[in-house]
C-alpha positions in Angstrom: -3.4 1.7 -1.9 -6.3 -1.2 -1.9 -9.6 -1.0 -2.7 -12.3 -0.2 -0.4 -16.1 0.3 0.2 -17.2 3.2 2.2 -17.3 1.4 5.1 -13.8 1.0 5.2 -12.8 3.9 4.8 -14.8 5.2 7.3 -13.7 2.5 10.1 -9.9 4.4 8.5 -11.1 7.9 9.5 -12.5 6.8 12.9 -9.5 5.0 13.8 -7.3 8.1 13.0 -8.8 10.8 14.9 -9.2 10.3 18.8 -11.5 10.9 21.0 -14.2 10.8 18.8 -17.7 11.6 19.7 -20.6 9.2 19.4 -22.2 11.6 17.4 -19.7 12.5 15.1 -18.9 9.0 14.8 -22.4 8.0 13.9 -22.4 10.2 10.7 -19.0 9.2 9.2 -20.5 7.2 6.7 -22.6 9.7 5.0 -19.6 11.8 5.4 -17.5 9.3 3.2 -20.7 9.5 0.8 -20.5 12.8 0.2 -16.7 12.8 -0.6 -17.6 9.9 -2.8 -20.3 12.2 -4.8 -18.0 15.0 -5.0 -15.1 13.0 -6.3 -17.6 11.6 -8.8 -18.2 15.3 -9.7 -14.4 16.3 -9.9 -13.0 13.6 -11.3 -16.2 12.9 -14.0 -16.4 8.6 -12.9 -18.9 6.7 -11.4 -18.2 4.9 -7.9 -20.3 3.7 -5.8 -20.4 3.8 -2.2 -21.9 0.4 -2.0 -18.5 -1.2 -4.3 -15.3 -0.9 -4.2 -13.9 2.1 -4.8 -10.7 2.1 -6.8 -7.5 2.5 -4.7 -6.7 5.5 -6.8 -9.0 7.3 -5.6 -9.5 6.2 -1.3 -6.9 8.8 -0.7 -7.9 11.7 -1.8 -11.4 10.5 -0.4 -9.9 9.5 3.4 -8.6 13.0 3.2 -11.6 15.1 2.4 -13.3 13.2 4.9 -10.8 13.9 7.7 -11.0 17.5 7.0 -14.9 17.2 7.2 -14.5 15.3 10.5 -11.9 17.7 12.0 -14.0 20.8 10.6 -17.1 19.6 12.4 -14.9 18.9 15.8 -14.0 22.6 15.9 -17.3 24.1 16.0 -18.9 21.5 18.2 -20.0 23.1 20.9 -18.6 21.3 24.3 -15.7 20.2 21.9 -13.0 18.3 22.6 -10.2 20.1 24.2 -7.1 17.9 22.7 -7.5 15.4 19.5 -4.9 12.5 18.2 -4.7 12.3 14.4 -2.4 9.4 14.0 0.6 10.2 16.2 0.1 14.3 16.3 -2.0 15.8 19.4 -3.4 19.1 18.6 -5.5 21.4 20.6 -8.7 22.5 20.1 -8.1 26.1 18.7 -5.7 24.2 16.2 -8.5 21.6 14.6 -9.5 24.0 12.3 -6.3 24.9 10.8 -5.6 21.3 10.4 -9.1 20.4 9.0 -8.1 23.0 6.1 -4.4 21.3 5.6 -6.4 18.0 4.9 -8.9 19.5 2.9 -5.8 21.1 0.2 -3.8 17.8 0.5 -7.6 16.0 -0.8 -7.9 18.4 -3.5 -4.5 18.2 -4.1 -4.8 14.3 -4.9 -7.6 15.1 -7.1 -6.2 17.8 -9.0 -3.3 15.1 -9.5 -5.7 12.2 -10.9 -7.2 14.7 -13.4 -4.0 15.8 -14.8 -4.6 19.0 -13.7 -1.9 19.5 -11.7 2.2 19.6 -13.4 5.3 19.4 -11.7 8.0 20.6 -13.4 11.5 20.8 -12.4 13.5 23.6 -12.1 16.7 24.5 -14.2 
């Protein structure tokens, strides 16, 4: 993956989830910021959410933000009824669930870039 700024990586997340709100749509840059912060805190670096962040690390950020996004959509109140995430239309009593299958693939990815996480193959 390529490097981005926050920016980016918001206009990702806004053009993956549909319909989107104007006032969920508003905050998805300080949404991005605070998964930048918090993969700062995880991973122990130092990005920035004015530079580029390293393409290492926009996944696991996209992610986290998604789920924050998604969470946020399913206690709205007046929500949407149906959303689009890429190509899969869920309903409304299903954001949630999906919100928290983003949020373990992000920490997933992190656990991954701090070596904190092994495969190992089975005999």
């Amino acid at each position: 993956m390529s490097d981005k700024n926050a920016g980016s990586i918001a206009l990702d997340v806004f053009n993956s989830i549909s319909p989107l709100s104007n006032n969920i749509s508003g905050l998805l840059l300080t949404y991005v910021e605070n998964q930048i912060l918090y993969v700062n805190q995880f991973v122990n670096t130092n990005l920035t959410s004015g530079g580029l962040i390293t393409g290492i690390y926009v996944p696991a950020i996209t992610n986290l933000t998604i789920s924050n996004v998604l969470n946020l959509m399913a206690v709205q109140d007046g929500g949407v009824k149906n959303a689009s995430i890429g190509d899969l239309s869920i309903e409304n009593s299903n954001l949630y669930t999906m919100a928290q299958q983003y949020n373990e693939l992000g920490q997933t990815q992190l656990k991954q870039l701090t070596n904190g996480l092994k495969y190992f193959k089975a005999r």
